[in-house]
SEMI-451210 format. One record per residue (C-alpha): residue number from 1; z, x, y. Coordinates in pm, 1 decimal, padded with zeros to 6 digits, always signed. Each point is the difference from the previous one (the first is absolute). Layout:
! SEMI-451210
ATOM  num        pz        px        py
ATOM  NUM         Z         X         Y
...
! end
This chain:
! SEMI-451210
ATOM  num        pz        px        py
ATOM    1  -00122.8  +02737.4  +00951.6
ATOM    2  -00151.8  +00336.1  +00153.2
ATOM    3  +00082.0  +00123.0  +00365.8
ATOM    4  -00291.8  +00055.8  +00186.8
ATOM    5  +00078.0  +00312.5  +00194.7
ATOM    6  -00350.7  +00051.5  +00126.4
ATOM    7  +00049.0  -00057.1  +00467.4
ATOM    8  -00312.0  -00226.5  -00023.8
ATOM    9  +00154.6  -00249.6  -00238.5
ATOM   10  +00239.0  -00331.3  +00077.4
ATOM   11  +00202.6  -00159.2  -00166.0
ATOM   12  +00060.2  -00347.0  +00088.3
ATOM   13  +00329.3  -00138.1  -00165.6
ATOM   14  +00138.2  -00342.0  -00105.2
ATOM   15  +00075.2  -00153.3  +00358.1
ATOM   16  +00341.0  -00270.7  +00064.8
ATOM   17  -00210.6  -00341.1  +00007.4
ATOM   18  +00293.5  -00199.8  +00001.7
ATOM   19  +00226.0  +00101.0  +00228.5
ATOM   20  +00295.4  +00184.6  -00246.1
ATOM   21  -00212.6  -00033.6  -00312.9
ATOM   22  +00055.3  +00319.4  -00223.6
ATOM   23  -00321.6  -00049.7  -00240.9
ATOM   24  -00314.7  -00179.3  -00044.6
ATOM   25  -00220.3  -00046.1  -00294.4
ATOM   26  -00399.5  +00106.9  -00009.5
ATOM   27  -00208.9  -00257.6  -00033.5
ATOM   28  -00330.1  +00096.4  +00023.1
ATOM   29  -00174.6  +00360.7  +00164.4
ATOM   30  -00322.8  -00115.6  +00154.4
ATOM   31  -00091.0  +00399.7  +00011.5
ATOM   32  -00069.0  +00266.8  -00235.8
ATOM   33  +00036.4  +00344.4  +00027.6
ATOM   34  -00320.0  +00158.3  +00109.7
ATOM   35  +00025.8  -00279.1  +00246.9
ATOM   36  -00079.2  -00014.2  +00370.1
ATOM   37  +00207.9  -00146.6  +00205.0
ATOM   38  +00074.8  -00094.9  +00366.0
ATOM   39  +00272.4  -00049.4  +00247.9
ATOM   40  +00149.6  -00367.8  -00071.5
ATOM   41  -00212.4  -00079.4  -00291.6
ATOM   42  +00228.8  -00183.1  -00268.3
ATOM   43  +00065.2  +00256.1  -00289.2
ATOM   44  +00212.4  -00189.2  -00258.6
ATOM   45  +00259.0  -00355.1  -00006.4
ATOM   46  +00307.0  +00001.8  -00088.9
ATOM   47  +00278.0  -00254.1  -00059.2
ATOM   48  +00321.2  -00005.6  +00116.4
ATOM   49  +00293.1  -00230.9  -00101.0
ATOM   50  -00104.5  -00167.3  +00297.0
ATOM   51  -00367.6  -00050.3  -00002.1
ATOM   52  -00325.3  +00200.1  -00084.9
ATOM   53  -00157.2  +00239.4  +00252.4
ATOM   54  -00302.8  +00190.1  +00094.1
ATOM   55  +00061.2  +00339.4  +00133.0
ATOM   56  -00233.6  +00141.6  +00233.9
ATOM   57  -00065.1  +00397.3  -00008.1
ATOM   58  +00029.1  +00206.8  +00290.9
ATOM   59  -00166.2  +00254.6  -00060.0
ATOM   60  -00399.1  +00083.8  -00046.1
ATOM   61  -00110.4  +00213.6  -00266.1
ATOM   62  -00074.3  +00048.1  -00382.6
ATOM   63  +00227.2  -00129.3  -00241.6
ATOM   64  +00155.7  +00282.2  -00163.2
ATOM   65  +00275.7  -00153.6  -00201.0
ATOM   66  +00120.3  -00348.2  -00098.6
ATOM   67  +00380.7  +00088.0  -00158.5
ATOM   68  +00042.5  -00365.9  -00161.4
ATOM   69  -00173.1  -00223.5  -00192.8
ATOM   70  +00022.2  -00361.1  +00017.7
ATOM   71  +00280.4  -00167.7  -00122.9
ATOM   72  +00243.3  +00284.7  +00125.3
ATOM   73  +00299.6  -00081.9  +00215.9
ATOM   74  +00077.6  +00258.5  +00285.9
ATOM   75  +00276.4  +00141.5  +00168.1
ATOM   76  -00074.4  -00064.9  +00422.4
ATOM   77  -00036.7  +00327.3  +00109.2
ATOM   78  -00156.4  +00153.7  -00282.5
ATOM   79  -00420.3  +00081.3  +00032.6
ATOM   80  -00243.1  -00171.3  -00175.7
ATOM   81  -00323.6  +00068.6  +00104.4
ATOM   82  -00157.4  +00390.9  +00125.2
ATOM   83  -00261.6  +00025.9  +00260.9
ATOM   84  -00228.1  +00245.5  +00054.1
ATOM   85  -00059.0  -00013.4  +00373.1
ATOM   86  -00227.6  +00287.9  +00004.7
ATOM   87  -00204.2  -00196.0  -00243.9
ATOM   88  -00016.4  +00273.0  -00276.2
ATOM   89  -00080.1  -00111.1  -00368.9
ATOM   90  +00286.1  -00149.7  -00211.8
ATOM   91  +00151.2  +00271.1  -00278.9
ATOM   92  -00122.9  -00087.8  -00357.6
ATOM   93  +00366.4  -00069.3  -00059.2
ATOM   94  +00042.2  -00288.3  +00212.7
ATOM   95  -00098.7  -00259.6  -00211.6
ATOM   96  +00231.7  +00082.4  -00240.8
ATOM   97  +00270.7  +00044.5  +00215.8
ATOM   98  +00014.1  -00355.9  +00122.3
ATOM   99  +00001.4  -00109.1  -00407.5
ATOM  100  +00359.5  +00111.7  -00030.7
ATOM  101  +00337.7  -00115.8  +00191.5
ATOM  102  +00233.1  +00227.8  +00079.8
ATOM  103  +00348.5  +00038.4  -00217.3
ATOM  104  +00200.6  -00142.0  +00267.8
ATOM  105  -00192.6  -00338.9  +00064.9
ATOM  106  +00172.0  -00307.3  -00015.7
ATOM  107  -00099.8  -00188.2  -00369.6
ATOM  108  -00288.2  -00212.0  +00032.1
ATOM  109  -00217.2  -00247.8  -00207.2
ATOM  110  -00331.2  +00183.6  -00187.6
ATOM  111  -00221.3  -00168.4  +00185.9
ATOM  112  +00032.4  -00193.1  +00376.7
ATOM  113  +00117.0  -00371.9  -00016.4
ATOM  114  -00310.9  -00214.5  -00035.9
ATOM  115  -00014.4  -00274.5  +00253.5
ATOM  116  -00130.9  -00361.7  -00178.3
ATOM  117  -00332.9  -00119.4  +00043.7
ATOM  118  -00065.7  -00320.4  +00173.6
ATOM  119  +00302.3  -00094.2  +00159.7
ATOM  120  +00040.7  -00018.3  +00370.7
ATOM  121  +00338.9  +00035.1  +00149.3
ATOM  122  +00156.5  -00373.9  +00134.3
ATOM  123  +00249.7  -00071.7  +00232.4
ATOM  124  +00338.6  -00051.5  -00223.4
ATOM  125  +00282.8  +00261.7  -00123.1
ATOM  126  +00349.9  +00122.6  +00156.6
ATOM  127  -00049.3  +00365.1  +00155.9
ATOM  128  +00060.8  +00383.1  -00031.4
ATOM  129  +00287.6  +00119.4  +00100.2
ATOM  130  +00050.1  +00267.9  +00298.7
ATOM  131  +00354.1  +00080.5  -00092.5
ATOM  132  -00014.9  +00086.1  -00328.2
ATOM  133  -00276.8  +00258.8  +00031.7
ATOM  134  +00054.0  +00348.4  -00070.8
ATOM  135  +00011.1  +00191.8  +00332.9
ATOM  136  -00062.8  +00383.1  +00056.8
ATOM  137  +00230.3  +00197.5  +00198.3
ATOM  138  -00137.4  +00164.7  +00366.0
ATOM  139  -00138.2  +00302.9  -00034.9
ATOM  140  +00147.0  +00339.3  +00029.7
ATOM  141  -00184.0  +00314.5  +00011.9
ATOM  142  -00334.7  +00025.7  -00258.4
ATOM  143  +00138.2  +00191.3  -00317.8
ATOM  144  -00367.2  +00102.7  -00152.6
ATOM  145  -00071.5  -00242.8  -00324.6
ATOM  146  -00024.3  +00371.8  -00218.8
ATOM  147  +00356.5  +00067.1  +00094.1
ATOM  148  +00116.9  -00409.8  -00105.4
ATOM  149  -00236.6  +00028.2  -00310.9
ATOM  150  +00141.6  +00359.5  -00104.9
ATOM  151  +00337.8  -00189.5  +00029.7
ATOM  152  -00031.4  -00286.4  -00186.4
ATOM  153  -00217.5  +00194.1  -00263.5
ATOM  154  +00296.1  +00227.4  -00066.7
ATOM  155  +00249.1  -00280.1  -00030.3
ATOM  156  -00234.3  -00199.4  -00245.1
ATOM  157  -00085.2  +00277.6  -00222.0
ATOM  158  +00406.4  +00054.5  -00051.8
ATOM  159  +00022.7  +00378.5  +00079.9
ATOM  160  +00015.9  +00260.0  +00296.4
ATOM  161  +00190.3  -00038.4  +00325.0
ATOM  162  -00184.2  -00243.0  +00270.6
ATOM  163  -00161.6  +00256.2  +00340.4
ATOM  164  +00280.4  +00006.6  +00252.3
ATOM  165  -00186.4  -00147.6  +00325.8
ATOM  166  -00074.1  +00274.4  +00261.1
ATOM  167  +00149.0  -00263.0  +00272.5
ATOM  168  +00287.2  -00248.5  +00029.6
ATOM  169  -00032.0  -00216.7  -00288.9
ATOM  170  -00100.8  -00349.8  +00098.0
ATOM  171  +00241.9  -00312.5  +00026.9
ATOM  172  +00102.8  -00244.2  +00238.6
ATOM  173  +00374.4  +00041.2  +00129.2
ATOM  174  +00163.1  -00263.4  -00198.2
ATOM  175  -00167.7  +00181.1  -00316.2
ATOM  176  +00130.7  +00362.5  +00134.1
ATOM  177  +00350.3  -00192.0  +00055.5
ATOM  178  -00032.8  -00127.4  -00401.9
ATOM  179  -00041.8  +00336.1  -00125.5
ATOM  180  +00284.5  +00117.4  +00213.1
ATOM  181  +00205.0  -00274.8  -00198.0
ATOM  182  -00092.1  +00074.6  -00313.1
ATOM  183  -00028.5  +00382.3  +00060.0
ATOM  184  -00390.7  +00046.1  -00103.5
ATOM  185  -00167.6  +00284.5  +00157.6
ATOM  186  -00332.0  -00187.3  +00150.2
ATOM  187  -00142.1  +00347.2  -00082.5
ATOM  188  -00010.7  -00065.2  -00345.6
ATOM  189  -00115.1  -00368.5  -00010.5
ATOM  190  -00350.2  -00087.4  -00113.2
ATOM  191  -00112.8  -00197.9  +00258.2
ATOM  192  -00214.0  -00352.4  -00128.1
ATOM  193  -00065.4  -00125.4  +00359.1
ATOM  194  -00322.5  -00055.5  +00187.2
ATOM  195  -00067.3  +00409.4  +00179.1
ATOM  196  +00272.7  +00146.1  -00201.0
ATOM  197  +00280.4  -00184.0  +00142.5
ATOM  198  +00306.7  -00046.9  -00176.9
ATOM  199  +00118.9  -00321.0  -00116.6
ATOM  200  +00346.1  -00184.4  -00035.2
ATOM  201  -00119.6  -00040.4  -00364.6
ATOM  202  -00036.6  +00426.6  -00049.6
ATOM  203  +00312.4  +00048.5  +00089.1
ATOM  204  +00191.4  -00226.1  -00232.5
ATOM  205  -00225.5  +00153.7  -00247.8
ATOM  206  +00065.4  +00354.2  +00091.8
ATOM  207  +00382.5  -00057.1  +00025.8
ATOM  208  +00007.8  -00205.0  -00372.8
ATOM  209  +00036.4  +00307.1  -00255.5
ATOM  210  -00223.8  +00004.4  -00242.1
ATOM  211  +00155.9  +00075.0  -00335.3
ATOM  212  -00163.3  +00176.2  -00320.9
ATOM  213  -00007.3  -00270.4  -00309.3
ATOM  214  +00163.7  +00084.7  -00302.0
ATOM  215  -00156.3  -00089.5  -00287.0
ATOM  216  +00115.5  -00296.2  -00189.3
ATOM  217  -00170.8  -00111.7  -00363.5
ATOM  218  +00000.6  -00388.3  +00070.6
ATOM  219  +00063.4  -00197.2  -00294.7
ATOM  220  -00266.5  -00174.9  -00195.7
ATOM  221  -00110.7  -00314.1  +00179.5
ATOM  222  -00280.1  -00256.2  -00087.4
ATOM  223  -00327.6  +00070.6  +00200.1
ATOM  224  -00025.6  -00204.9  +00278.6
ATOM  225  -00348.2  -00143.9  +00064.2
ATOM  226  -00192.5  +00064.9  +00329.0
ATOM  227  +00028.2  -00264.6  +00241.2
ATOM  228  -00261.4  -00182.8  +00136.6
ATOM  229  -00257.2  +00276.3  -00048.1
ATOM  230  -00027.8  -00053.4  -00324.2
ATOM  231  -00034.3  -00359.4  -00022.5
ATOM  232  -00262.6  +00029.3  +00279.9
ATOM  233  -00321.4  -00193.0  -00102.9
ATOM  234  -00305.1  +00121.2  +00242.3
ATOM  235  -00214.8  -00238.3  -00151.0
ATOM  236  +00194.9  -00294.9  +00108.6
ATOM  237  +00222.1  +00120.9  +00281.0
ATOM  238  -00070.1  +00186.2  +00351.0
ATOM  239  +00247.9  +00212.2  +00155.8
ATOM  240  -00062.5  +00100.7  +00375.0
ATOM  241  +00223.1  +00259.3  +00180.0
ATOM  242  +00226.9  -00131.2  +00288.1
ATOM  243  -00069.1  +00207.1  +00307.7
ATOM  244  -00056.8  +00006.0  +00326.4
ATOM  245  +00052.7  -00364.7  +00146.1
ATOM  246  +00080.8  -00187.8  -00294.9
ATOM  247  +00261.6  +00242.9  -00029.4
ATOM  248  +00138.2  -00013.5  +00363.3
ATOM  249  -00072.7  -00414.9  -00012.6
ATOM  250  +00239.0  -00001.1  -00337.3
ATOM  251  +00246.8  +00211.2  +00140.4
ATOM  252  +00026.6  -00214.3  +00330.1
ATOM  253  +00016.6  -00329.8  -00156.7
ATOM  254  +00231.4  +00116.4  -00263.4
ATOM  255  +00241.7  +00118.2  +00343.3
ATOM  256  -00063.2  -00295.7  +00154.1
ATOM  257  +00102.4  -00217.4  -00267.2
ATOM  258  +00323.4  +00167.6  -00022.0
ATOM  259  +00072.5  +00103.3  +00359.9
ATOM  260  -00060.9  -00294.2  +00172.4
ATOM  261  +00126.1  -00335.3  -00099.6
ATOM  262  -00255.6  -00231.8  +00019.4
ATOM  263  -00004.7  -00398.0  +00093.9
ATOM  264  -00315.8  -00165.6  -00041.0
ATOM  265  -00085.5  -00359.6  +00218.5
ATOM  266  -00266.0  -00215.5  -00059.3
ATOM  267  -00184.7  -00296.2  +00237.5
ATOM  268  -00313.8  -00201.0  -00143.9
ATOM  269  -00219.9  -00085.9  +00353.1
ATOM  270  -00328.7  -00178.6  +00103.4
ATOM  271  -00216.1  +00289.6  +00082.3
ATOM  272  -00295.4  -00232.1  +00093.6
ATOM  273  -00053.1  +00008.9  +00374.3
ATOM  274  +00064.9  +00351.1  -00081.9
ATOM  275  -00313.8  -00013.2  -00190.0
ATOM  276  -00201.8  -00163.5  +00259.0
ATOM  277  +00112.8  +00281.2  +00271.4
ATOM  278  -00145.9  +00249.5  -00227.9
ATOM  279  -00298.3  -00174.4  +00027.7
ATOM  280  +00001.9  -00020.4  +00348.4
ATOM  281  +00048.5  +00337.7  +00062.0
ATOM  282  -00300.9  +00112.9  -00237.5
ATOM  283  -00240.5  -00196.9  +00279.8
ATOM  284  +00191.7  +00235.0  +00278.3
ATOM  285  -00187.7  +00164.8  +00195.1
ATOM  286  +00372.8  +00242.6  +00074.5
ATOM  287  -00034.9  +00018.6  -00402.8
ATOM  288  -00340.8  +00072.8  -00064.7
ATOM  289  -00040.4  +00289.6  -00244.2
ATOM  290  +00335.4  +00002.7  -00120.3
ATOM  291  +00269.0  -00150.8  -00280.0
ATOM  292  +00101.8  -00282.6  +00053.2
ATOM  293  +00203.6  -00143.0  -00289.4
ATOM  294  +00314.7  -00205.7  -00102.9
ATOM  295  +00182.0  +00300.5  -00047.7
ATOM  296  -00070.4  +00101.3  +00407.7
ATOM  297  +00168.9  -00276.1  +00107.0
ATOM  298  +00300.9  -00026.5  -00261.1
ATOM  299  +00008.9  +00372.4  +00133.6
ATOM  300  +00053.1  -00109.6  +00348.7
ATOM  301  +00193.6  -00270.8  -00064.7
ATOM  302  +00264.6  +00254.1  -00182.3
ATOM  303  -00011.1  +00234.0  +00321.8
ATOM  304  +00054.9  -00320.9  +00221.8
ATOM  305  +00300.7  -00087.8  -00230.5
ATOM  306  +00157.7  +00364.2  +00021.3
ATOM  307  -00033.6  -00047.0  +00389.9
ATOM  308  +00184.8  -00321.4  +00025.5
ATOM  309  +00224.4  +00167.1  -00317.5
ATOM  310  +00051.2  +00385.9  +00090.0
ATOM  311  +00285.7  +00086.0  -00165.6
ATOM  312  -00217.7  -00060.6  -00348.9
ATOM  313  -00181.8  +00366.6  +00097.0
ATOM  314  +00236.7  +00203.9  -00112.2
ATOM  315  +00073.4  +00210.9  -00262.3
ATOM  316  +00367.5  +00184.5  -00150.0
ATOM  317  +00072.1  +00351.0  +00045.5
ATOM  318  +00251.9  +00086.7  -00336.8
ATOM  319  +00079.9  +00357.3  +00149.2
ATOM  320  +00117.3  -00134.3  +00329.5
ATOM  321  +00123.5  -00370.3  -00098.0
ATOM  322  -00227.8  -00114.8  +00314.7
ATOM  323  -00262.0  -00313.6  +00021.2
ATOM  324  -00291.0  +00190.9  +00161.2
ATOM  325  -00131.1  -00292.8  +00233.0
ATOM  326  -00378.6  +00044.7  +00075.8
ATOM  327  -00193.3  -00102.2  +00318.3
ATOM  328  -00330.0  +00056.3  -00185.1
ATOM  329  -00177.1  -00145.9  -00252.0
ATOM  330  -00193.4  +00208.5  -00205.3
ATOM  331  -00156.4  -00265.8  -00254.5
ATOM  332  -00067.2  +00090.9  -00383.7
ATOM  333  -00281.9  -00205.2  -00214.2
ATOM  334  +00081.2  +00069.5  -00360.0
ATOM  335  -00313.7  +00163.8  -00223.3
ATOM  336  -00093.6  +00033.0  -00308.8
ATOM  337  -00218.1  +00266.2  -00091.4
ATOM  338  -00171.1  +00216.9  -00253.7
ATOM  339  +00302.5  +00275.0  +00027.0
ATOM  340  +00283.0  -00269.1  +00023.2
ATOM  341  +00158.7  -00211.4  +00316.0
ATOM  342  +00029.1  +00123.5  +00299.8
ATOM  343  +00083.6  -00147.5  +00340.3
ATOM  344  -00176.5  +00089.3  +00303.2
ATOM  345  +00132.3  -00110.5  +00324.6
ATOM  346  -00102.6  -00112.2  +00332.7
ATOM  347  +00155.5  +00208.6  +00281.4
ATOM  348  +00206.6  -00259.4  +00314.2
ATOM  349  -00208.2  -00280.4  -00206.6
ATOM  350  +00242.7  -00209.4  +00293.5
ATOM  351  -00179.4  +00152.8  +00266.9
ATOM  352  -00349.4  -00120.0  -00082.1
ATOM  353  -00191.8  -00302.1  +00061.3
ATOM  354  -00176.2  -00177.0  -00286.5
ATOM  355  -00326.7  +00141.3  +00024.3
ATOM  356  +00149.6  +00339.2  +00036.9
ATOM  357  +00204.0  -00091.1  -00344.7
ATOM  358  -00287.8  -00110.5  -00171.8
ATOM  359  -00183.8  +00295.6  +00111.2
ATOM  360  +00274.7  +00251.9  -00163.2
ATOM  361  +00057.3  -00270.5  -00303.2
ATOM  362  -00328.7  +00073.8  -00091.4
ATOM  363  -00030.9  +00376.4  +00060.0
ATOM  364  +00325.0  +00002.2  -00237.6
ATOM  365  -00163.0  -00176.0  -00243.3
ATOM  366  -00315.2  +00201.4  +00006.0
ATOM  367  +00164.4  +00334.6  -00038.9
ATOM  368  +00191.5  -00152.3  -00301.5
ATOM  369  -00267.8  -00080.9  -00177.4
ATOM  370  -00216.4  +00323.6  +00049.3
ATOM  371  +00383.0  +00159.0  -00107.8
ATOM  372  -00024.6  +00242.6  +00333.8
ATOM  373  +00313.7  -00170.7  +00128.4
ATOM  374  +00233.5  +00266.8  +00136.7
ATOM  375  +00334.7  +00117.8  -00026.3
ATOM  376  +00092.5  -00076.7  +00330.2
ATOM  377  -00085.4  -00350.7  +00009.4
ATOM  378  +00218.3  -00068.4  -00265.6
ATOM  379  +00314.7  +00148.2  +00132.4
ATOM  380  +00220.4  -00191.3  +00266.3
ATOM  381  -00067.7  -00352.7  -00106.3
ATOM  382  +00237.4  -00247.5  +00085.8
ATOM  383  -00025.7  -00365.5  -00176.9
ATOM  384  -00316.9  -00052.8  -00251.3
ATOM  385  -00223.2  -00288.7  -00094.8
ATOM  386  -00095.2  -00036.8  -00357.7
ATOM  387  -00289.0  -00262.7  -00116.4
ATOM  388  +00041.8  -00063.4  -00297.8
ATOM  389  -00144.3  -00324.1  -00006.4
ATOM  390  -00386.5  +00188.6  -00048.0
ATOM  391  +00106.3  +00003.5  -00340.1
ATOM  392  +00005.0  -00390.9  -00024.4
ATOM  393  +00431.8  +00044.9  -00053.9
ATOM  394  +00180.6  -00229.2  +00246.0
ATOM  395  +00226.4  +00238.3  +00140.4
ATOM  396  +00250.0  +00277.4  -00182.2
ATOM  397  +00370.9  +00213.2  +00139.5
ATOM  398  -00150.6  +00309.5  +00143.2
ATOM  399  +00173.0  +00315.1  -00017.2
ATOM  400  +00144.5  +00167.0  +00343.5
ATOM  401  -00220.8  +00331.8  +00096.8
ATOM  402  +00281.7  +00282.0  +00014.3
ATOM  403  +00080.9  -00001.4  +00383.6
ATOM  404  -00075.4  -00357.3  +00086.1
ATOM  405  +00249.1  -00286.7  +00048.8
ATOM  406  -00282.6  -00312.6  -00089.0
ATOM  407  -00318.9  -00055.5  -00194.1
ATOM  408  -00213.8  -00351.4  -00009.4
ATOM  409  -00211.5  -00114.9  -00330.7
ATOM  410  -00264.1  -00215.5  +00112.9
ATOM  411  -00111.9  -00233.7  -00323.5
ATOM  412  -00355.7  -00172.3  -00098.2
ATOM  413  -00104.8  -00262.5  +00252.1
ATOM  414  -00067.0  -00288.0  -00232.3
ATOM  415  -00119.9  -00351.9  +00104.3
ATOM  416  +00306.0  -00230.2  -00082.0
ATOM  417  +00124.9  -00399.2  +00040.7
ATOM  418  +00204.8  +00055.4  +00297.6
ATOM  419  +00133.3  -00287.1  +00255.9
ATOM  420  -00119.6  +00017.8  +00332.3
ATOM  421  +00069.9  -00227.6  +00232.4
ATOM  422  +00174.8  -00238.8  -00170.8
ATOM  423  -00269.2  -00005.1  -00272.1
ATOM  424  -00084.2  +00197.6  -00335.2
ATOM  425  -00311.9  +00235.2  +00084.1
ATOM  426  -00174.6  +00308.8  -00167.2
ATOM  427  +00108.9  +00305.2  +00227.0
ATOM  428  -00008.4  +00317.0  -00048.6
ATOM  429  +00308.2  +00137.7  -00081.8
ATOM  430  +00170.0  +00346.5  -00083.4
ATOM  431  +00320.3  +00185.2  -00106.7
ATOM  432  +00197.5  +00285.7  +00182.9
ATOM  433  +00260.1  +00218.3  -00087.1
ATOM  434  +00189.9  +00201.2  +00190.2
ATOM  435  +00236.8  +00313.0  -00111.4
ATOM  436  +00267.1  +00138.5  +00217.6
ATOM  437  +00260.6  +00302.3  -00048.8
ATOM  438  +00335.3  -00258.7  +00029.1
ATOM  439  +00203.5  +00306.4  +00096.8
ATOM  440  -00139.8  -00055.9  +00351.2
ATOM  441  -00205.6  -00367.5  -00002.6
ATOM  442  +00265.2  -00290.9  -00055.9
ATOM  443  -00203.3  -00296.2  -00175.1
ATOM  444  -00004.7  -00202.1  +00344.0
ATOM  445  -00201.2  +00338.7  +00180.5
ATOM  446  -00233.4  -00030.5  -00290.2
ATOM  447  -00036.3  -00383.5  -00010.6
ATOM  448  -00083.0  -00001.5  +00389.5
ATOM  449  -00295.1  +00264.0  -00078.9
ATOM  450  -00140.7  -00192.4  -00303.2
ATOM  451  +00022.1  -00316.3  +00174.5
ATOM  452  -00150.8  +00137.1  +00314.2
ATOM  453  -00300.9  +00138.3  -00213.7
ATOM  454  -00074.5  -00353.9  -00129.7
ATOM  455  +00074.0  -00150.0  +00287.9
ATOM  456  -00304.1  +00192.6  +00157.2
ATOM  457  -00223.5  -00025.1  -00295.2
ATOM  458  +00047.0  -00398.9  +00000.1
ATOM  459  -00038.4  -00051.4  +00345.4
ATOM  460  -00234.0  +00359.0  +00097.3
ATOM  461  +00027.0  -00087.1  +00392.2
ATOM  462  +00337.8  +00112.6  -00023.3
ATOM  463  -00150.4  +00348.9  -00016.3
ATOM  464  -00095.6  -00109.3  +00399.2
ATOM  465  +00323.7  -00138.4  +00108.6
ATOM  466  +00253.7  +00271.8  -00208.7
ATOM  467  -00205.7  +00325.1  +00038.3
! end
């Protein structure tokens, strides 16, 4: 990547979009250098492990300098994109600069992950986790990226001494207190975090000695094929990178799994009136314009369960040994999209009327379709709602987001044989599930919420008299 030293020229670098995340990956540039641009106009998207994300430039100018391609995953902190804001013509260079990554990148596919034609996200899946993403430390004072890149370059090309830092090398105290311990001159460390700061990881690595191999003449073994590489048939197999939220949505459900043990109830429930409410409300004039769906109302019917059940919104704090108890709801509605499942959440879903909920129930499903959902809506959820049951599948044992104490499956509403009154009719009929952490929901906390939930859905005035 070239500096830009010219006064008139700014560079605009990889901004935090996700509250603590360290990197992002570029999407797509909607400029090109030679490019004018102005103040706010949306230069490039990038993805996160959270979501994907437009960022706006703030500068007006000429594009001087794009410093990644596409495809390219990039430190926060580090620029991206040089602007002109003089307007003066782009160097013949530039082009060619933004055709190569710089030696320190993080490893990325060849090309950016292709998103599948034709499919629209649904409402189903388990969640991204908010605990298990990487988070950047605060920032210290700006060591210039030349000095960081000089660094690292000296360290990966295996000779020469790294440049001793003009200033106070930078580390947090418990890092400073490490190298005290282990009697590593800070000095001396190659520092690998975000604006040069030093890392409880660099010191272990400075204080391990590093030893010169001897030479040893193995003895003669048989050649080991190549693993899967080898085998790898393009013509009748696909491989696609895991990245971005697929990666953070495996990660979380593989900590979830094995964090939190899980119990899993079911109840089988008349949804009909249910039905017939929905209906109703469509012909509202309160309604008009907006969602109005089964899922609004098994959505309220959950929030009037956790009010007459509050001890269900919680969630376990492992560092503390506590049972966090919250007086908020913020609701999640599981999503599958192009990039993987995420779960989006409506903020103190409790404090809202219905037409209020359907109003943000459908904004949330909006946004996840167009895939502009946010980071921030999908941190500080609290219990989730999963249909599964657009699939046609009755009902399924979700997995717990990372942070969240229950989750409900909501299966296929099917028309079924069901006795009512005293008689055998055809009602409609559905399946729910609901998943609890057991460390802090007893199976009788968890059977009162699942069989207030069906309660409401079989007889929907409830919503009136319990709300």
């Amino acid at each position: 990547m070239t500096t830009m030293t010219d006064t008139s020229v700014r560079e605009f670098k990889m901004p935090d979009v996700g509250e603590g995340l360290t990197e992002a990956e570029i999407l797509k540039w909607y400029v090109q250098v030679g490019d004018t641009v102005t103040d706010g106009q949306v230069v490039c998207e990038v993805e996160t492990a959270k979501a994907a994300v437009e960022l706006p430039i703030p500068y007006d100018g000429v594009v001087r300098a794009l410093h990644f391609p596409e495809g390219t995953t990039v430190d926060v902190g580090t620029s991206i994109i040089a602007i002109d804001v003089n307007g003066g013509s782009a160097p013949a260079s530039a082009p060619a600069e933004a055709a190569q990554a710089p030696a320190a990148a993080a490893p990325v596919a060849d090309t950016a992950e292709k998103k599948p034609e034709g499919r629209q996200p649904v409402l189903v899946g388990y969640g991204v986790a908010t605990s298990s993403t990487k988070r950047r430390p605060r920032k210290g004072v700006e060591v210039p990226v030349q000095q960081a890149s000089a660094a690292v370059q000296t360290e990966l090309n295996g000779h020469g001494t790294p440049p001793v830092p003009e200033s106070r090398p930078l580390a947090k105290p418990p890092v400073r207190k490490l190298a005290k311990d282990l009697g590593v001159d800070l000095t001396t460390v190659i520092p690998s975090g975000p604006d040069g700061i030093i890392t409880r990881e660099d010191v272990h690595a400075a204080a391990t000695p590093t030893e010169t191999p001897v030479p040893v003449t193995p003895a003669p073994v048989a050649a080991v094929p190549a693993a899967p590489a080898a085998s790898y048939d393009a013509a009748r197999e696909t491989r696609i990178p895991v990245k971005g939220v697929r990666k953070a949505t495996a990660a979380a459900m593989v900590g979830s799994a094995f964090t939190a043990p899980h119990v899993t109830e079911f109840v089988t429930v008349d949804v009909t009136r249910t039905l017939k409410l929905v209906e109703d409300l469509k012909q509202d004039k309160d309604f008009a314009g907006l969602r109005v769906n089964p899922l609004l109302l098994i959505a309220k019917a959950l929030l009037v369960a956790i009010k007459r059940n509050p001890d269900i919104n919680a969630s376990w704090d492992e560092t503390h040994q506590e049972i966090v108890l919250k007086h908020y709801v913020n609701l999640g509605i599981a999503a599958a999209t192009p990039r993987g499942l995420i779960v989006p959440n409506i903020k103190d879903a409790d404090a809202k009327t219905l037409p209020q909920l359907a109003e943000a129930l459908g904004e949330l499903v909006a946004t996840a379709k167009e895939g502009r959902t946010s980071p921030a809506a999908m941190q500080g959820g609290t219990v989730t709602i999963t249909n599964v049951g657009v699939f046609g599948v009755d009902t399924g044992t979700p997995i717990l987001p990372p942070g969240e104490s229950a989750i409900l499956a909501v299966g296929a509403i099917k028309l079924q044989p069901w006795v009512h009154k005293g008689k055998v009719k055809p009602r409609q009929v559905t399946t729910l599930a609901l998943s609890f952490d057991h460390r802090l929901i007893d199976g009788e906390l968890g059977s009162k919420v699942l069989a207030d939930v069906a309660a409401i859905l079989e007889q929907p005035k409830k919503l009136i008299t319990w709300a």
